[in-house]
C-alpha positions as CSV (number, residue, x, y, z in Angstrom):
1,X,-12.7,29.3,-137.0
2,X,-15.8,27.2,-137.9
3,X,-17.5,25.0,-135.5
4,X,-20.2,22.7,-135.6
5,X,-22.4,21.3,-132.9
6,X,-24.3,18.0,-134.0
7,X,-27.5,17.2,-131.3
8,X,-28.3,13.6,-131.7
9,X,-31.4,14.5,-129.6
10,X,-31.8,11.6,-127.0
11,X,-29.6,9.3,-128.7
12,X,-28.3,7.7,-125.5
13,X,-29.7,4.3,-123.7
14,X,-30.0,2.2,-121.4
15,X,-29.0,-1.5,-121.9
16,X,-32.1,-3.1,-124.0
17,X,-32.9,-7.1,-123.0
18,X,-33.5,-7.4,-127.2
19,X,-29.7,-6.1,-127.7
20,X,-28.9,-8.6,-124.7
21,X,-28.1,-6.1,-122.8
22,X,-26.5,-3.5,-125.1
23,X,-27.3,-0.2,-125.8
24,X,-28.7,1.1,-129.3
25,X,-25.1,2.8,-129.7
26,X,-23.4,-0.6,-128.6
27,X,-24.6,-2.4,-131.7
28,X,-24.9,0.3,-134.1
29,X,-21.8,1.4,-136.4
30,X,-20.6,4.7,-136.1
31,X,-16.9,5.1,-137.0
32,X,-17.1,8.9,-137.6
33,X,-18.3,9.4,-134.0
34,X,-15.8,7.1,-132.9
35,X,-12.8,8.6,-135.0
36,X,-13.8,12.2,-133.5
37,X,-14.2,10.8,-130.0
38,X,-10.5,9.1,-130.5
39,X,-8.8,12.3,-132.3
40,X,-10.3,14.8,-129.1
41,X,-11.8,14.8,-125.9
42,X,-14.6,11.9,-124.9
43,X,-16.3,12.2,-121.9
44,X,-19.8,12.4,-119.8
45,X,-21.4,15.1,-119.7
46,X,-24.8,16.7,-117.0
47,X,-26.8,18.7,-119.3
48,X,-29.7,18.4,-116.9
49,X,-28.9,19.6,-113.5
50,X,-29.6,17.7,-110.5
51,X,-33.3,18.4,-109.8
52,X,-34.6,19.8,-112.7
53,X,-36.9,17.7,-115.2
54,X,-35.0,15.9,-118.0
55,X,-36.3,18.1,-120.9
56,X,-35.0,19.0,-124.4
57,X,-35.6,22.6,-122.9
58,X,-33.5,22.3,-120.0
59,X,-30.8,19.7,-121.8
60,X,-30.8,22.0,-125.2
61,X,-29.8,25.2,-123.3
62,X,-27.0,23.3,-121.5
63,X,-25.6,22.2,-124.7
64,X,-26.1,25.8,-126.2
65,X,-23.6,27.1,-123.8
66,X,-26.3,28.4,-120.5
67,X,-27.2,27.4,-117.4
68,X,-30.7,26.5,-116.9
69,X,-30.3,27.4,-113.6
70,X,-30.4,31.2,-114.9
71,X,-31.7,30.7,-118.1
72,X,-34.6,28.4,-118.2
73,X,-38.0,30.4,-117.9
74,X,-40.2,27.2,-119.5
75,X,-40.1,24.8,-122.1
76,X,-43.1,27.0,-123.9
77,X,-41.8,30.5,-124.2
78,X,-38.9,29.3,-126.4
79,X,-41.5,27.1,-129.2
80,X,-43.6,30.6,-129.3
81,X,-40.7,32.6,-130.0
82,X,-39.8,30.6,-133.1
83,X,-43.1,30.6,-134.2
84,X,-43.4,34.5,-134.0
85,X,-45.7,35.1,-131.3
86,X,-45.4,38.3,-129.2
87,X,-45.4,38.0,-125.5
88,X,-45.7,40.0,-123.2
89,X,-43.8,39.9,-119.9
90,X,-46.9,39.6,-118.0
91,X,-48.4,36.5,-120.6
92,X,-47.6,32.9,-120.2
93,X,-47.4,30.2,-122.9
94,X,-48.1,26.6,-123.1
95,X,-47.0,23.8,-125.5
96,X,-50.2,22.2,-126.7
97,X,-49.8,18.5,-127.9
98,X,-52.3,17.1,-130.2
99,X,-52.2,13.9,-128.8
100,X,-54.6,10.5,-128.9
101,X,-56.6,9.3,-126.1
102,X,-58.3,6.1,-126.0
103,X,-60.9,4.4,-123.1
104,X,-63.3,5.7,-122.6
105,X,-65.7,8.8,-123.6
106,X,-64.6,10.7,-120.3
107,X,-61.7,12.3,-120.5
108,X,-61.3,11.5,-116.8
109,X,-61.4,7.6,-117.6
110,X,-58.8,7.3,-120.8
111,X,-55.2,6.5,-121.4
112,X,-52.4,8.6,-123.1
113,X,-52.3,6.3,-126.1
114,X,-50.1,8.5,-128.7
115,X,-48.2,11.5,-127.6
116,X,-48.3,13.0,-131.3
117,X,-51.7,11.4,-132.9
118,X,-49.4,9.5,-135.2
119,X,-47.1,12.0,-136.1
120,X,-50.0,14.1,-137.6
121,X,-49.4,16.2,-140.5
122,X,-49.0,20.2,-140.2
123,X,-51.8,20.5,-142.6
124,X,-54.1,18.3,-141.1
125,X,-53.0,20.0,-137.5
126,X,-53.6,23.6,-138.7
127,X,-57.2,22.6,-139.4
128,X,-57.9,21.0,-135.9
129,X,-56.3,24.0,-134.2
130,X,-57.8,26.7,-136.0
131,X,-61.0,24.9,-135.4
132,X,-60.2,24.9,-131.3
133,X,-59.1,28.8,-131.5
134,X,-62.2,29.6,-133.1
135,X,-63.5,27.9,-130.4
136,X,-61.8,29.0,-127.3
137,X,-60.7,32.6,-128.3
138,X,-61.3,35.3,-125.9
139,X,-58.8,38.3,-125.0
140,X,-57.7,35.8,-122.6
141,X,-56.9,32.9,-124.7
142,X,-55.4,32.5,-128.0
143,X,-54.1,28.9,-129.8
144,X,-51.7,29.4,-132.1
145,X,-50.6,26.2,-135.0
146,X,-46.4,25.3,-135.1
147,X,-45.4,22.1,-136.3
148,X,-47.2,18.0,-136.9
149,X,-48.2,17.6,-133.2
150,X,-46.7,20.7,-131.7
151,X,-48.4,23.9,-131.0
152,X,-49.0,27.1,-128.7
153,X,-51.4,28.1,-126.1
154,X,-51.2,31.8,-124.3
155,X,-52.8,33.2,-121.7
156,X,-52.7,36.9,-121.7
157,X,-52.0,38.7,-118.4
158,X,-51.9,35.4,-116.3
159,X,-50.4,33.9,-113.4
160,X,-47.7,30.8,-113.6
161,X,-48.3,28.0,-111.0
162,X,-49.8,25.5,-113.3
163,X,-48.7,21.5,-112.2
164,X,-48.5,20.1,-115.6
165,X,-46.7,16.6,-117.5
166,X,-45.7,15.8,-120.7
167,X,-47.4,13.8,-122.4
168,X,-44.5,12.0,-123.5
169,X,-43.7,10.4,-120.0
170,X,-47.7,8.9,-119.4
171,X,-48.0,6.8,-122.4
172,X,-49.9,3.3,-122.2
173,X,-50.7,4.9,-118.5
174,X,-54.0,6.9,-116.9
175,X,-53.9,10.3,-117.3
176,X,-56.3,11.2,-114.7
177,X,-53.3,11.5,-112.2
178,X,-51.3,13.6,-115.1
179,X,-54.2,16.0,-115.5
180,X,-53.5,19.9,-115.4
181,X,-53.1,21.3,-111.4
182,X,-52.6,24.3,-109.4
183,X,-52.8,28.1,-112.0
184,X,-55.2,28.3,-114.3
185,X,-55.3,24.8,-113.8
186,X,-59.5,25.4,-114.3
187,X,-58.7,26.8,-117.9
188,X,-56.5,24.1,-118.4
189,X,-58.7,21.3,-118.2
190,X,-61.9,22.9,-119.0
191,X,-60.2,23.4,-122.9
192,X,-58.7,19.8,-123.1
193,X,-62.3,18.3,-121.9
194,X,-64.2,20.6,-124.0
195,X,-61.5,19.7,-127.2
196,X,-61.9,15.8,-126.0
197,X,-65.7,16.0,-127.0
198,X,-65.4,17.8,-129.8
199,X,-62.4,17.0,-132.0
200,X,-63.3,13.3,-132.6
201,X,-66.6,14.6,-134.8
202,X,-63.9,16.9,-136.7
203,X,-63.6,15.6,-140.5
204,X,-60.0,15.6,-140.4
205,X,-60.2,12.5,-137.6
206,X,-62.7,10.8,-138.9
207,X,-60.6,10.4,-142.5
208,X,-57.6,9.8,-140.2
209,X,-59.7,7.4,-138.3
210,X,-61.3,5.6,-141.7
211,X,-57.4,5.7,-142.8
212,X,-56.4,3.3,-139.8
213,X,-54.1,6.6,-138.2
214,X,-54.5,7.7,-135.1
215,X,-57.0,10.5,-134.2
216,X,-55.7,13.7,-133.0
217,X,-58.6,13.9,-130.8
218,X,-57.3,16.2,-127.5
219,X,-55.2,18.7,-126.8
220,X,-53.0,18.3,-124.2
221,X,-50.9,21.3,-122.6
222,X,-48.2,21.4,-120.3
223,X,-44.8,23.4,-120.3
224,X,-45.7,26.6,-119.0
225,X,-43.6,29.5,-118.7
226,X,-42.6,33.4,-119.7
227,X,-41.0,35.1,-122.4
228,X,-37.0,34.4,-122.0
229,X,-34.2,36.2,-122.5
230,X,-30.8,34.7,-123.6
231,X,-27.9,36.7,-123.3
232,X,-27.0,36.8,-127.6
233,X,-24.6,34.5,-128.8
234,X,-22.3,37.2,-130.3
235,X,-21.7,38.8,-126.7
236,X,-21.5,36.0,-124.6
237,X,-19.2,34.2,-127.4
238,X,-18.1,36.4,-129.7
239,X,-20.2,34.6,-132.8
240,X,-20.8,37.2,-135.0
241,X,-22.8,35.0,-137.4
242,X,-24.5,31.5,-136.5
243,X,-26.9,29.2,-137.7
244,X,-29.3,26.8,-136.5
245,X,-30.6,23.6,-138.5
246,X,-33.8,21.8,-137.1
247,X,-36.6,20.9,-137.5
248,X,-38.0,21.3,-133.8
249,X,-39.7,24.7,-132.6
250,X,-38.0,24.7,-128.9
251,X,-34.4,24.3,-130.9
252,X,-35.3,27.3,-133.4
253,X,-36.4,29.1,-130.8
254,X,-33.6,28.9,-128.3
255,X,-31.2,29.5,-131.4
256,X,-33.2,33.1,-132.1
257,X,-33.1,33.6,-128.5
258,X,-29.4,33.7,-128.8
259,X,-29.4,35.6,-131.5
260,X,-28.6,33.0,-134.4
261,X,-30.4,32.0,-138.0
262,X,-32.5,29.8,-138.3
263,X,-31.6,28.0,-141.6
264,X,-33.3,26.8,-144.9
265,X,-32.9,23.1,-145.5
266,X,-33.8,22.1,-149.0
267,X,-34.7,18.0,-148.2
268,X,-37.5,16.5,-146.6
269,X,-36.6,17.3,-142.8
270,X,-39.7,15.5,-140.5
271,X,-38.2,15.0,-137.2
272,X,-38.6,11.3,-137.3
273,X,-35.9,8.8,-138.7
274,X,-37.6,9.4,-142.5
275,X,-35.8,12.6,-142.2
276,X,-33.2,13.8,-144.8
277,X,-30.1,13.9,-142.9
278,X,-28.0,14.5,-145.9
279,X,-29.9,17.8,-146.5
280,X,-28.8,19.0,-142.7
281,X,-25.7,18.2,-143.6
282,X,-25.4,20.0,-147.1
283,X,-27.3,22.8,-145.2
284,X,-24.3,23.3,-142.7
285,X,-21.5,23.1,-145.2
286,X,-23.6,25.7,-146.8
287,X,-23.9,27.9,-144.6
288,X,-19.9,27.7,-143.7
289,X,-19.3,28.0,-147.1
290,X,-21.7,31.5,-146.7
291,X,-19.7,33.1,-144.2
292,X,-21.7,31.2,-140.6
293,X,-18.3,30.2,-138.2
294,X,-21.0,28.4,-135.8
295,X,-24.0,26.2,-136.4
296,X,-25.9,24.5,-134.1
297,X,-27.4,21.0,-136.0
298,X,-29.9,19.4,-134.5
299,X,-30.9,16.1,-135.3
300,X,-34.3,14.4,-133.5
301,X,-35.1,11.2,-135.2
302,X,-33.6,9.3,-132.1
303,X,-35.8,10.8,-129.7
304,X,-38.9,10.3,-131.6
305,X,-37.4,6.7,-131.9
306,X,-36.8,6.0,-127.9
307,X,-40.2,7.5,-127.1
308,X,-42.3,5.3,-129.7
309,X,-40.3,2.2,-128.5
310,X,-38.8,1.7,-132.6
311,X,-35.5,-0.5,-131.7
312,X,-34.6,-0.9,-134.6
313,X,-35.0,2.5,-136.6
314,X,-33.2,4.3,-133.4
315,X,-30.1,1.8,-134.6
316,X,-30.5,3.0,-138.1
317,X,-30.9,6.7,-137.3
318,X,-27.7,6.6,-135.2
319,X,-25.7,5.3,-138.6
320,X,-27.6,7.4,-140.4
321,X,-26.4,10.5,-138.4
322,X,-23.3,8.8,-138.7
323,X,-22.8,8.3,-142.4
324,X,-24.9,11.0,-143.9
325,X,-24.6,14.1,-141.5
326,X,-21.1,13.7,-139.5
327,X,-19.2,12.2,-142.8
328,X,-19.8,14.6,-145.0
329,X,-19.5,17.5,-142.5
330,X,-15.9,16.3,-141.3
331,X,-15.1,15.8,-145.0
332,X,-15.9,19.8,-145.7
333,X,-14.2,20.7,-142.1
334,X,-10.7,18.8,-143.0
335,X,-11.0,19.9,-146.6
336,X,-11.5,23.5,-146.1
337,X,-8.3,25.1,-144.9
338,X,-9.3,26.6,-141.9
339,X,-9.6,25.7,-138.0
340,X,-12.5,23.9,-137.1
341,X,-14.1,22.6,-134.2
342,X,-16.9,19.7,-133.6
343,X,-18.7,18.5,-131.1
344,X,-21.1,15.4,-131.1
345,X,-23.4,14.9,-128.4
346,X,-27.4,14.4,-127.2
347,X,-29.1,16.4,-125.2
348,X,-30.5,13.4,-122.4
349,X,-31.2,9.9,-123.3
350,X,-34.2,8.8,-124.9
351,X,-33.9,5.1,-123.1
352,X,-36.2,2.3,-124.8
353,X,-37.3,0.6,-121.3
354,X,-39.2,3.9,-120.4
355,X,-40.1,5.7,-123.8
356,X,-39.1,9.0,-122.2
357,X,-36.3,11.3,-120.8
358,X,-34.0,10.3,-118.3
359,X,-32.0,13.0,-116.5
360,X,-28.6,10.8,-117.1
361,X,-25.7,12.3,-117.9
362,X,-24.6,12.3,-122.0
363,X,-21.8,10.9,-124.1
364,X,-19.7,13.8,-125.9
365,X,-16.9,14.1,-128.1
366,X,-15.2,17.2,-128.7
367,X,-12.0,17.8,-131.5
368,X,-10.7,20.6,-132.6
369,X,-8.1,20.7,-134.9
370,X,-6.2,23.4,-133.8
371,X,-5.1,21.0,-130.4
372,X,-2.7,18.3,-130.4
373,X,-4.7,15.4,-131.8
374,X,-5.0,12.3,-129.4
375,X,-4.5,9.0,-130.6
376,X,-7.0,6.8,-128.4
377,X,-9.6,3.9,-130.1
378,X,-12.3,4.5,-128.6
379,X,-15.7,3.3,-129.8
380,X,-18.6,6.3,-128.9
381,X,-20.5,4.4,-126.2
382,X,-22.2,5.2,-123.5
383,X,-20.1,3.1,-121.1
384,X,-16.4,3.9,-122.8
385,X,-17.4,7.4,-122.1
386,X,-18.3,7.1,-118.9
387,X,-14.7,4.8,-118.5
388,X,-12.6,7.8,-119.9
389,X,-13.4,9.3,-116.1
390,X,-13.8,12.8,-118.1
391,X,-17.2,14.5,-116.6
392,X,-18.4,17.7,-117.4
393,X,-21.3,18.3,-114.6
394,X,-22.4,21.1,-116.2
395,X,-22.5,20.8,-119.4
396,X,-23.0,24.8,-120.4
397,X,-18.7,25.3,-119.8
398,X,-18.9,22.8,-123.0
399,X,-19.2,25.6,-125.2
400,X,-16.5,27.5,-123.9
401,X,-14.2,24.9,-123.9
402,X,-15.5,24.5,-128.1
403,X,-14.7,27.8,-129.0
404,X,-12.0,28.7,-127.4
405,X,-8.9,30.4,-129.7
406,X,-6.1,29.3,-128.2
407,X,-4.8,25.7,-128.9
């Protein structure tokens, strides 16, 4: 059996006044999603459980088939594993944004004006964080470059405790209240005041700066947590050979956690709604055609959408999702000869009106072709989903119920 799940990372809404009162999915065209949501089961789904925050960590491992509850260790742990950094049991990482502030000179005094300094390049990143190790290393600390905005702080032999936000829920607010608290909450601060002073003289900003970009000019570091350990995909499911496809660290890392490939995508992927989805998409069929009966594709460009407030570009991604990953995907699935399954889904919503997470449980549609087929008409909406009165509230027994043998 092959199976496919596509994460439309934070893909559903909240009504938008500019859509009077519709969601981006509510005005957006999807008849692939809609045809798969018809043919199988269509439903809500909790993939963050009551009390816990609304991240991609905690929503992704849902969707992957474990309970946070168990599972979840820190957002962190999971971005360092797929960027090959060795922890120890006794070390705790960070996620370190590169992130814009703007003011005022004191650090104390600004505003979190751009979560990812303008989607800053991995080149240009790499430059500003090796600059920062250099100047923060110690057998204590160490900074480590991933991806754009997205990188990795550890602290060897340290304690966990540390009250930290994401940057992604402050922005146009004060981050004085937001600032790091509790553990190592000193070593914390200290290194983003100390990278606030220094990183807006660093040539890279002041080209990005004469450029009209934003400047990555702080580091900002929050998701704390210790190495995890997943129980492997192949033992708690019986995959004996899976894939992953995204562009995000946390998502490659949770997929090697579980013991799955990461794999190559020949396209332009970025993570923003520029991204090459038919490339994920020829990647999956791909890798189904080399002998992977599960991938796990992740798609992000909504999320980046509903957190930079782009209306309309978080319409287009959805078709886009819809025309140029799911279409061609089904296409291979219905043409190949064998069972199949598919599931289509976010992780949280992304909603416009807050340009962050919301803990709000998911649309999902789930086929597989081995069941009797349904004939409903739905439309893939939040609302007709919630209408169906089929609720998952936890969304890890999702997997099971996808790869299941029996019809």
């Amino acid at each position: 059996m092959k199976t496919i799940v596509i994460l439309c990372d934070g893909m559903a809404d909240y009504p938008v006044p500019e859509l009077d009162g519709k969601t981006p999915l509510e005005v957006s065209k999807h008849p692939n999603m809609d045809k798969i949501a018809g043919k199988g089961i269509f439903g809500l789904a909790r993939t963050v459980p009551v009390g816990m925050h609304p991240g991609s960590d905690n929503a992704n491992l849902s969707v992957f088939g474990y309970d946070p509850h168990v599972y979840y260790t820190g957002r962190s742990p999971l971005e360092a594993v797929n960027m090959g950094i060795e922890l120890a049991a006794e070390d705790v990482a960070y996620r370190c944004n590169l992130v814009t502030l703007s003011g005022s000179d004191n650090i104390d005094e600004c505003i979190m004006h751009d979560y990812s300094a303008g989607e800053i390049s991995t080149e240009e990143a790499r430059q500003l964080i090796e600059y920062m190790d250099k100047t923060f290393r110690n057998d204590f600390i160490e900074l480590y470059c991933g991806i754009s905005y997205r990188h990795c702080l550890v602290l060897r032999n340290a304690d966990t405790g540390a009250v930290t936000t994401p940057p992604h829920d402050i922005s146009g607010k004060p981050v004085f209240e937001y600032l790091p608290d509790g553990e190592n909450a000193l070593y914390l601060y200290s290194m983003m005041r100390r990278s606030y002073e220094l990183l807006k003289d660093h040539p890279v900003n002041k080209k990005r700066i004469a450029e009209g970009k934003n400047p990555a000019n702080c580091l900002w570091f929050w998701g704390e947590g210790r190495k995890p350990a997943l129980t492997p995909y192949k033992e708690k499911f019986g995959i004996e050979k899976g894939g992953i496809i995204s562009a995000v660290d946390l998502i490659r890392g949770i997929g090697i956690c579980a013991g799955l490939d990461v794999l190559h995508v020949e396209g332009n992927i970025t993570g923003t709604f520029e991204t090459d989805y038919l490339a994920k998409a020829k990647a999956a069929i791909k890798a189904f055609e080399d002998g992977y009966s599960f991938v796990y594709l992740h798609v992000e460009a909504a999320d980046e959408c509903g957190h930079h407030n782009q209306l309309k570009e978080k319409i287009e991604c959805i078709e886009d999702i819809d025309s140029k990953v799911i279409a061609p995907v089904m296409e291979y699935l219905e043409n190949c000869g064998d069972d199949y399954s598919v599931l289509i889904m976010p992780d949280h919503p992304t909603p416009m009106v807050i340009r962050t997470h919301s803990a709000d449980p998911v649309p999902f549609a789930m086929y597989r072709n081995m069941d009797i087929p349904a004939e409903n008409a739905f439309v893939y909406t939040e609302t007709n989903a919630k209408n169906t009165g089929v609720f998952f509230d936890k969304a890890h027994e999702l997997m099971g119920e996808l790869l299941k043998q029996e019809g």
